[in-house]
Structure formats: C-alpha cells, structure tokens
C-alpha positions as CSV (number, residue, x, y, z in Angstrom):
1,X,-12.3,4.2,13.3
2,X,-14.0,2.1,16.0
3,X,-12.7,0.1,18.8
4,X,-11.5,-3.4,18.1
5,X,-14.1,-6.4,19.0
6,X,-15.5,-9.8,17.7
7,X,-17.6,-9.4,15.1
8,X,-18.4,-13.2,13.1
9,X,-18.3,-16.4,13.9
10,X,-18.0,-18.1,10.4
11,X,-17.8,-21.5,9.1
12,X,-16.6,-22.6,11.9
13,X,-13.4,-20.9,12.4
14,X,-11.8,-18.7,14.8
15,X,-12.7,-15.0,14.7
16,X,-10.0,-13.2,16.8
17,X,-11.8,-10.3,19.2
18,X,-9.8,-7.3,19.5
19,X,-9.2,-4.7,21.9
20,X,-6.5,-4.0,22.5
21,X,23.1,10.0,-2.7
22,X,21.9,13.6,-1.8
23,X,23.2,15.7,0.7
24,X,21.4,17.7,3.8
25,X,20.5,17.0,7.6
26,X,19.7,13.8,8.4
27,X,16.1,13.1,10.6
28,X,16.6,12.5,13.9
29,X,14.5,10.5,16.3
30,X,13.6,10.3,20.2
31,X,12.2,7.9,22.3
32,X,8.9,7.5,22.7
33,X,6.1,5.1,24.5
34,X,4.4,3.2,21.6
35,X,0.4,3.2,21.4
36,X,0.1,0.0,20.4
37,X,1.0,-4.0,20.4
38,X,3.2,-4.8,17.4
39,X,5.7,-7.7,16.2
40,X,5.3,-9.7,13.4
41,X,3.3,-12.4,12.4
42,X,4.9,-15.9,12.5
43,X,8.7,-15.7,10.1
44,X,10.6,-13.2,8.4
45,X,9.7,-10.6,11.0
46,X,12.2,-8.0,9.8
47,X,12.0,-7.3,6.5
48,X,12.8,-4.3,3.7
49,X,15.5,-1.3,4.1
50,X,15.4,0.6,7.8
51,X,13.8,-2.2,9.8
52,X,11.5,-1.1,12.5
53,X,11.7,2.3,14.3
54,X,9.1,1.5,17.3
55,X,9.9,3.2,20.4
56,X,11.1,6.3,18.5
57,X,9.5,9.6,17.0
58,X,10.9,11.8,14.2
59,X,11.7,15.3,16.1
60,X,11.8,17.8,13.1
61,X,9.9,18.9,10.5
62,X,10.7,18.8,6.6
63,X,10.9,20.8,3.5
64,X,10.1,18.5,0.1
65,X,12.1,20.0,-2.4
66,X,11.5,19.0,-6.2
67,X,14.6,17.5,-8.1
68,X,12.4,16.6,-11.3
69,X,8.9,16.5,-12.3
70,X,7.5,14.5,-15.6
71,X,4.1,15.3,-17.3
72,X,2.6,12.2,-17.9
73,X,-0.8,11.2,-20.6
74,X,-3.2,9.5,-18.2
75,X,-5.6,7.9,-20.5
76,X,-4.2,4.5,-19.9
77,X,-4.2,4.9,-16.5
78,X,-6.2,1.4,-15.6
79,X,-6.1,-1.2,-13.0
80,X,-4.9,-0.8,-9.4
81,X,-1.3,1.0,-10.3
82,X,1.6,1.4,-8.0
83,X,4.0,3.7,-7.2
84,X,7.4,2.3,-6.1
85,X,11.4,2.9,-6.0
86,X,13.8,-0.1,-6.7
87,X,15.9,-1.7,-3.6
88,X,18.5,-0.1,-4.5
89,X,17.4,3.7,-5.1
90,X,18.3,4.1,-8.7
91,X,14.8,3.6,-10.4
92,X,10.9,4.8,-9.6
93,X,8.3,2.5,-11.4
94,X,4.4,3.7,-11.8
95,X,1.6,3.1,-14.6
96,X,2.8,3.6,-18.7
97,X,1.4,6.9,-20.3
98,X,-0.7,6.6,-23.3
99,X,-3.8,4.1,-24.5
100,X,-1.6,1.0,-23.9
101,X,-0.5,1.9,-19.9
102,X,2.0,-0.5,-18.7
103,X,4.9,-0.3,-16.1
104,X,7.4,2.4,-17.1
105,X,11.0,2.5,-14.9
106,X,12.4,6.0,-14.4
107,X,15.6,7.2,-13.6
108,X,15.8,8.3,-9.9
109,X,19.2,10.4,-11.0
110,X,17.1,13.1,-14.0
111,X,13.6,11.0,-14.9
112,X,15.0,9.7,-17.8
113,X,13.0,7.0,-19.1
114,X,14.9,3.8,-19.1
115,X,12.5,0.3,-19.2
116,X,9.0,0.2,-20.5
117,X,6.9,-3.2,-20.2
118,X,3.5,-3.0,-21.8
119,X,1.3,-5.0,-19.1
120,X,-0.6,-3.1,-16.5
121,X,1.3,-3.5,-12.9
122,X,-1.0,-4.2,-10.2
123,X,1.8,-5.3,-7.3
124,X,5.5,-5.9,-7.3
125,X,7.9,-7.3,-5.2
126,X,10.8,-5.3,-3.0
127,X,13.2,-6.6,-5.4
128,X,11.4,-6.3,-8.6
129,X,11.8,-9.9,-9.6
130,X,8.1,-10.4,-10.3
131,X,5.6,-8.1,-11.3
132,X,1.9,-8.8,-11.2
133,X,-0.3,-7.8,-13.9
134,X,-3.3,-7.3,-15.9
135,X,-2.7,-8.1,-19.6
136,X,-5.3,-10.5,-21.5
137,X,-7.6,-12.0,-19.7
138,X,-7.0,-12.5,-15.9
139,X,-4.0,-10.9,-13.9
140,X,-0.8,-12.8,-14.1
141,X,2.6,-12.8,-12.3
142,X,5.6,-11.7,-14.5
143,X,8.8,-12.6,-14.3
144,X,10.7,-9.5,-15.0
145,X,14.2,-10.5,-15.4
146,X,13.3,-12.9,-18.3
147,X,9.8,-11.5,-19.1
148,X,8.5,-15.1,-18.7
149,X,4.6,-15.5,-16.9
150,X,5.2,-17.9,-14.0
151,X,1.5,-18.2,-13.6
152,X,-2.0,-16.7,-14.1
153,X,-4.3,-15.9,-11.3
154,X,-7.5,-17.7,-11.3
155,X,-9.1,-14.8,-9.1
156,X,-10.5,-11.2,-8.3
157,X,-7.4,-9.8,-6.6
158,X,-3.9,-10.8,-5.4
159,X,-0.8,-9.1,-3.6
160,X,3.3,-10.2,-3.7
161,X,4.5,-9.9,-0.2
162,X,7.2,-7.7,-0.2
163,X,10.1,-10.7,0.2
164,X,8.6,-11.8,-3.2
165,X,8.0,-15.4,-2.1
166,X,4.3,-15.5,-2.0
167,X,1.2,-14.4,-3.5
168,X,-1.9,-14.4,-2.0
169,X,-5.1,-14.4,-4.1
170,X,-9.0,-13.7,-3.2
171,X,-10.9,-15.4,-5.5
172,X,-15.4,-14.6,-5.0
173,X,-18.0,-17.5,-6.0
174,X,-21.1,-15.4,-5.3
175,X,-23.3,-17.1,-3.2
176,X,-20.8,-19.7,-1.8
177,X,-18.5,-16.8,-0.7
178,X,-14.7,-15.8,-0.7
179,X,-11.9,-17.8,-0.8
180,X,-8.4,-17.0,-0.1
181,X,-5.2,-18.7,-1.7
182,X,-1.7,-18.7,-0.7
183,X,0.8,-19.8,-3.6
184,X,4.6,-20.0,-3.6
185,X,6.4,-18.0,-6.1
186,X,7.6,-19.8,-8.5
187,X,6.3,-22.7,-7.6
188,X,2.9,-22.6,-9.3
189,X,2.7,-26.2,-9.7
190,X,1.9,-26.8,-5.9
191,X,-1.1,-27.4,-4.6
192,X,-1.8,-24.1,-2.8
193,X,-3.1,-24.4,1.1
194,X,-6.4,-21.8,1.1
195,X,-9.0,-20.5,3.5
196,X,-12.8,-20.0,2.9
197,X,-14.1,-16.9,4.1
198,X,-17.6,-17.9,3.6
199,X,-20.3,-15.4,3.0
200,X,-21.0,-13.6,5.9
201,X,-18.4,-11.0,5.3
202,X,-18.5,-10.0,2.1
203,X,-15.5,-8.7,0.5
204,X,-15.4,-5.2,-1.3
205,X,-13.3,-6.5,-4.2
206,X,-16.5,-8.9,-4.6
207,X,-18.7,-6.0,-6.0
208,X,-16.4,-3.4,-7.7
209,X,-13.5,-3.6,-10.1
210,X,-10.1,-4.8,-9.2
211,X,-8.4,-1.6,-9.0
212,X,-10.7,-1.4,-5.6
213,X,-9.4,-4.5,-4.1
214,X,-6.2,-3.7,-1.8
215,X,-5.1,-7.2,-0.8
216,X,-1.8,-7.4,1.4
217,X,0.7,-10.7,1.5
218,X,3.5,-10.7,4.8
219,X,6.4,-11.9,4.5
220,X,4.9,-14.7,6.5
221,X,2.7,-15.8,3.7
222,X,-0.3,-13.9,5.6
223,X,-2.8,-12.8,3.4
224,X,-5.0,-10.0,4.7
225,X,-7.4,-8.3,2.9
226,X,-10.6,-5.9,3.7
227,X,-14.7,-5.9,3.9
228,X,-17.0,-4.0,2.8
229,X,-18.5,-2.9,6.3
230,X,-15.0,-1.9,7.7
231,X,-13.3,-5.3,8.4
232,X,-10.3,-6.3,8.1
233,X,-9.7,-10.7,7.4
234,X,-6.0,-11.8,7.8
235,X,-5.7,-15.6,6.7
236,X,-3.2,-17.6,7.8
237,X,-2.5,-21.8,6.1
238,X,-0.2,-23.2,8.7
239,X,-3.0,-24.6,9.8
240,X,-5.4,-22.8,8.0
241,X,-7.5,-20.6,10.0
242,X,-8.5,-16.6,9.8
243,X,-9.6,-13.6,12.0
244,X,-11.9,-10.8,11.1
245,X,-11.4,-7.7,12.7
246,X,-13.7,-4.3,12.8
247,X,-11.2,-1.8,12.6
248,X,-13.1,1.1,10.7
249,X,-17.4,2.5,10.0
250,X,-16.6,2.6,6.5
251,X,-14.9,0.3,3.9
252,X,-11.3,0.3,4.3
253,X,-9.7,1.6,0.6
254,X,-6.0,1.1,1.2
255,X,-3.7,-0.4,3.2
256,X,0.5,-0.5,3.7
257,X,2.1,-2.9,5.4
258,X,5.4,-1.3,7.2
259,X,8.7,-2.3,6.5
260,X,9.3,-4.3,9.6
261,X,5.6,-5.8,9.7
262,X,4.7,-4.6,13.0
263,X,2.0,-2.0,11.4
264,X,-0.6,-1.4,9.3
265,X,-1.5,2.0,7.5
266,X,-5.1,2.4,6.4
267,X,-7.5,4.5,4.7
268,X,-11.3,4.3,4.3
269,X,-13.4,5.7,2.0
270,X,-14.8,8.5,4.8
271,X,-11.6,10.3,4.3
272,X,-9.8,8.7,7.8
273,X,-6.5,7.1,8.4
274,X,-5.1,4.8,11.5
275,X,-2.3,3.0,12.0
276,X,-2.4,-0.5,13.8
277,X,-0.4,-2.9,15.2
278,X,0.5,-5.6,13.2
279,X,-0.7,-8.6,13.6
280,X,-2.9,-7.3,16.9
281,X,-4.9,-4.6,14.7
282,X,-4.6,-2.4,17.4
283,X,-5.0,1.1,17.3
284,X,-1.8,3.2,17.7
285,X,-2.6,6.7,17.5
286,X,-5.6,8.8,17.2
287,X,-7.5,8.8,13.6
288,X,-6.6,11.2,10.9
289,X,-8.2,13.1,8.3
290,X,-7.1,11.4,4.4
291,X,-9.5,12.6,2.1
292,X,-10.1,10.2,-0.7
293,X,-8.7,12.0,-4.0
294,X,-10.0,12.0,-7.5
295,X,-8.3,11.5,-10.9
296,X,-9.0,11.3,-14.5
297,X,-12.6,12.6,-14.9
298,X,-11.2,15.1,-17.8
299,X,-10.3,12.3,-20.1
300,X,-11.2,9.7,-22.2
301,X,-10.4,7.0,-19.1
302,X,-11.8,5.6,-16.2
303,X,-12.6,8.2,-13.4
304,X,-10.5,6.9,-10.1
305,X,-10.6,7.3,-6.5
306,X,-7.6,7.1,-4.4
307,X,-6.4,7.6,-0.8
308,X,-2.3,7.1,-1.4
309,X,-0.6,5.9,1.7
310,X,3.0,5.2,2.1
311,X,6.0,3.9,5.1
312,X,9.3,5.9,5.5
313,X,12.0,2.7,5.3
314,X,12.6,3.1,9.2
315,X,8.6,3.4,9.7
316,X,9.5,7.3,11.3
317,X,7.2,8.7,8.7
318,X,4.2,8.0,6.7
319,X,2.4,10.1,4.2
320,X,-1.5,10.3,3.4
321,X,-3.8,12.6,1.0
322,X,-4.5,15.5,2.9
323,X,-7.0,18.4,2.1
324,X,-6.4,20.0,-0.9
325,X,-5.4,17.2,-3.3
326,X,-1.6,17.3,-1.5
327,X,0.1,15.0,0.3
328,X,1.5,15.3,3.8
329,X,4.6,13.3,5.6
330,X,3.7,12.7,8.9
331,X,5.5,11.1,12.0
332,X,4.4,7.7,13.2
333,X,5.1,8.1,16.6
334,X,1.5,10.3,17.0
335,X,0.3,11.4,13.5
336,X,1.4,15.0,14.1
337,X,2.4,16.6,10.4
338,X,5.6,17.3,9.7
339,X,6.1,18.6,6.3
340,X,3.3,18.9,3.2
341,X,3.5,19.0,-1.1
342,X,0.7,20.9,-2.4
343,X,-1.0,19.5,-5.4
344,X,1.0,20.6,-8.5
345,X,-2.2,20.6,-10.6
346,X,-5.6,22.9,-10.7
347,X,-7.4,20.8,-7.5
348,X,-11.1,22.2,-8.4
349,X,-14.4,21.1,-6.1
350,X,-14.5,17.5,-7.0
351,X,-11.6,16.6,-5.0
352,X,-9.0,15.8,-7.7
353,X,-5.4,15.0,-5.9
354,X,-2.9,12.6,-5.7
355,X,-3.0,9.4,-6.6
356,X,0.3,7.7,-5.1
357,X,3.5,8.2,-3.1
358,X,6.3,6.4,-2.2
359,X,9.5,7.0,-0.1
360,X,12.6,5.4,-1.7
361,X,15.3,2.8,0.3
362,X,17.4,5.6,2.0
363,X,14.6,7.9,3.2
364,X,15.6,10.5,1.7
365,X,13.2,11.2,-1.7
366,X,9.7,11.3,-1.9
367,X,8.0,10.1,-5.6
368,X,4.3,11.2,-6.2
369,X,2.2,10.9,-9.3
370,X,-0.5,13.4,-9.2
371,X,-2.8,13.6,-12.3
372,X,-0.7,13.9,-15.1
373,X,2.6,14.3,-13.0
374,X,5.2,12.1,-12.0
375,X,7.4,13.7,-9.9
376,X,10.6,13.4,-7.4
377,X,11.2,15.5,-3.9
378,X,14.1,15.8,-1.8
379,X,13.5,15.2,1.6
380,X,15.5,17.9,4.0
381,X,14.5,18.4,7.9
382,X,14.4,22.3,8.4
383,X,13.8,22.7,12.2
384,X,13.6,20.5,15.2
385,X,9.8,20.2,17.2
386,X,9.3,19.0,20.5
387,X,8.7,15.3,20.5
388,X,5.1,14.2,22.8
C-alpha cells in the first residue's frame, strides 16, 4: 500500500486528497491508541451485532476447533459468492453445490441442510431479507421471504449495504465511462440520484467478469467501489459528489466494510492487506501479507481467484488468506496473528486455498469454504499475549 494523496480531478468534481450458544473463555480486550481516523460516513453510523471496538486490542491468542465440516461439488461455483451467518446465529449461507449453484442455508447447530434457492447469490443483506443475484440475464435483487424479484439491475456490479436499505450499482458505457447508482430497496420505482465517474479512472469490474467487481454500499447509502490502478471511488448523492483515493500499487480485489463503519479491510491482487479508516481511507496499521488463493482449476468450472477477508462483530479480529492456502484471525488493533486454520485440502504450487470466511453474530464460530469444503470452527482463546 502507498500513502494517501490526490490523484484526479474529474468531470469536475471533488477528488478528496488523503494523508492522513457454545461454551469456553471469552476474548478479552485492552486499550490501545488507534492508528487511524475513523467514524462513519453521514447516518446510521452504528450498525450490525458488536458495534465498534476502536480504542481496544484483543490480548489472547485462539485455537479454531472444527464442530462440522461438509464436502461440497464445486462445479457450479459461479459468480461472486458469499459466505455469511444469519443475524441471529442459527444458519451459514454460501454458493449451491452441483451444475445449477444457487444459495444453500445450513444449519449452524450439525450442517444440516435446511433452504436451497436456485439463483446464484452475489450480496445479501444483515437480515437476509433480500438477496442479490445472478439468474437469467442480468443480476436481480430477491426478495427472500416471498421469493418475489423487487427489481433487476441494469449494470456490471452492485452491493446491499448491510441495513438492507440500499443498493448501489456500477454500471460501465465504454468510452463515456462509469456510472454509479444509488436505489432504495424496495422502492425501485424512484428515480435513483447517481454519480458519473467519468473515464479517467477506469473501473476493474469494467474489463473482467462480475465475480471480480467488489462493490460496497454503507449504511449511509455510500457506494464505494475500486480501480484498476489501486484506487478506491466512494460516491456519495446527497448532493452528489465523489472522492478517489490511491490507497494500494495494485488493483484492490476485496473489500469489508466493519460492522460499525469506521473501517475498511482490503486486499489486492499482490497478495497485501490494510485496514483504513472509514470514511478518511487512512491507513491504520502496517500492510500484511494475504496471498490471493486459487480454486476450481481441477473441474469442469471456472478457475477463480480469491483473497477472503472477514470483521469479528466487535471489529477485535479480522481474518485474511495467509500462506499456505489457510486462513488466519488476526487482531485489529496491529495486524499481529492470533490464531490460524490450515487448509483442509491438498494446497499444491498453484496457490489453491480458501475462498471465504465469515465470523457469525456472537463471535464465537468461524465458517470457511475451502475448495470443496464448507466447514464450521469454534472459536476458544488459549493463552493471553501482551497487547502493543
């Protein structure tokens, strides 16, 4: 990553410049000094379970114990997947198995499977009330509790912010540039406020597939999504206006939002992570090593890169790839590891690893889907580490 600084002037618009129920021990946390600026970005700064842990730092390390694994067909594995738990614990949701895909609903309790819907998720909501998807044609936004579409994106990308009232959209018209759309969920009928980019940026979702276009929506209504020379654009529509930020050398291939807002995890496709402050895009803590992971090139399916990043509910902990294919749990306070899953599959040269990870509401589980392999960890602090 690179320091913060003005980088367009574009159509006219402001460009910001930077620069600045299971049993077991529960984690415990000190104070420390944060890194970074953070806060949210206009309304609805506080949202999701835990709420914001800034000025703390997780002081023990973990063990991740398995409670149930799943092995899973992957030759449907297509589109941008996801990997998450339900608000209230009880379920894990990730990519179908089989030719079809779709969004299959585990049970947290023994990875029964209880709910099946055949469209390909792309985002969801923190309630699961709407589901975004790729079906026929062009992604859509399902309703899930009455499997009605409430509307059809006319665009490359799009993300639910995690309240589940908006959805922002990038849609790309080649030479005339990027355009970025705000809508209000359910209210398709609207007429949605958007922002355009222009072309002097240009958008990585623009030249590869959608599964390679990680676009972020705040509770806000923010949309915020990423170049392809390390930018990152976050549009706002009350007035209209957006910032482009350089934030990383390479093109940044995933980002997660924290629970409270007040920071953003990325990865880039040279195998680094950061964490900024949210909506500043300062950096927090020193850059880590991520290595972008591999799936599906021993199948009849699309071969996939990933670089899976996920927020502990009270932002203590986040996870990343790390070498090997595994995953590691780290503390947000300074990046430092404190606990690791080695890949549960044969990780051979070409970098094959996980593909997602998610933390459930209470903090306590851990759900990863490595090729082939759904499974579900039990988080449990083993030993207390001095905190910097």
């Amino acid at each position: 990553m690179v320091d913060l600084r003005c980088v367009a002037l574009i159509a006219g618009l402001t460009v910001a410049c930077g620069g600045n129920s299971v049993t077991g021990a529960e984690p415990t946390v000190e104070n420390f000094e944060s890194g970074g600026s953070g806060g949210s970005s206009g309304s609805g700064g506080s949202s999701g379970s835990g709420g914001s842990a800034a000025g703390v730092c997780f002081s023990g390390t973990i063990s991740l114990e398995k409670v149930w694994s799943l092995p899973l067909g992957h030759d449907g594995m297509r589109g941008q997947g996801l990997l998450r738990f339900s608000s209230d614990g009880t379920r894990v949701g990730t990519m179908g198995s089989g030719i079809a895909g779709g969004f299959w609903q585990y049970s947290v309790a023994d990875g029964t499977l209880v709910e099946e819907r055949k469209a390909i998720p792309l985002d969801l909501d923190q309630d699961w009330n709407h589901l975004l998807v790729v079906g026929e044609g062009n992604p859509g936004l399902l309703d899930l509790r009455d499997d009605s579409y409430v509307l059809f994106l006319d665009g490359q990308a799009g993300g639910i912010s995690r309240s589940g009232e908006y959805l922002g959209v990038m849609q790309c018209f080649g030479e005339q540039g990027v355009t970025l759309t705000r809508q209000t969920i359910p209210n398709a009928e609207e007429e949605a406020p958007s922002v355009s980019v222009g072309t002097g940026l240009p958008l990585v979702s623009c030249f590869g597939p959608l599964q390679d276009s990680p676009v972020v929506t705040t509770t806000a209504g923010d949309v915020i999504v990423s170049t392809s020379g390390g930018d990152i654009l976050r549009a706002s529509f009350d007035p209209p206006a957006f910032e482009a930020m350089r934030v990383a050398e390479s093109p940044v291939m995933s980002m997660a939002l924290s629970p409270s807002e007040s920071r953003l995890l990325v990865a880039t496709t040279d195998g680094k992570a950061a964490v900024l402050g949210y909506p500043s895009l300062a950096p927090m803590i020193p850059d880590l090593v991520a290595p972008v992971t591999n799936a599906f090139a021993n199948c009849d399916c699309f071969e996939r890169s990933f670089a899976p990043l996920a927020w502990s509910p009270d932002e203590t902990l986040f996870a990343t790839a790390i070498e090997g294919g595994g995953i590691g749990v780290r503390r947000s306070c300074d990046g430092a590891l404190v606990g690791s899953l080695e890949s549960p599959v044969v990780a051979p040269s070409d970098g094959t690893g996980a593909s997602y990870v998610a933390f459930d509401p209470s903090g306590h589980f851990l759900a990863t889907f490595f090729e082939g392999e759904l499974g579900l960890y039990r988080i449990v602090q083993t030993s207390p580490v001095p905190a910097h």
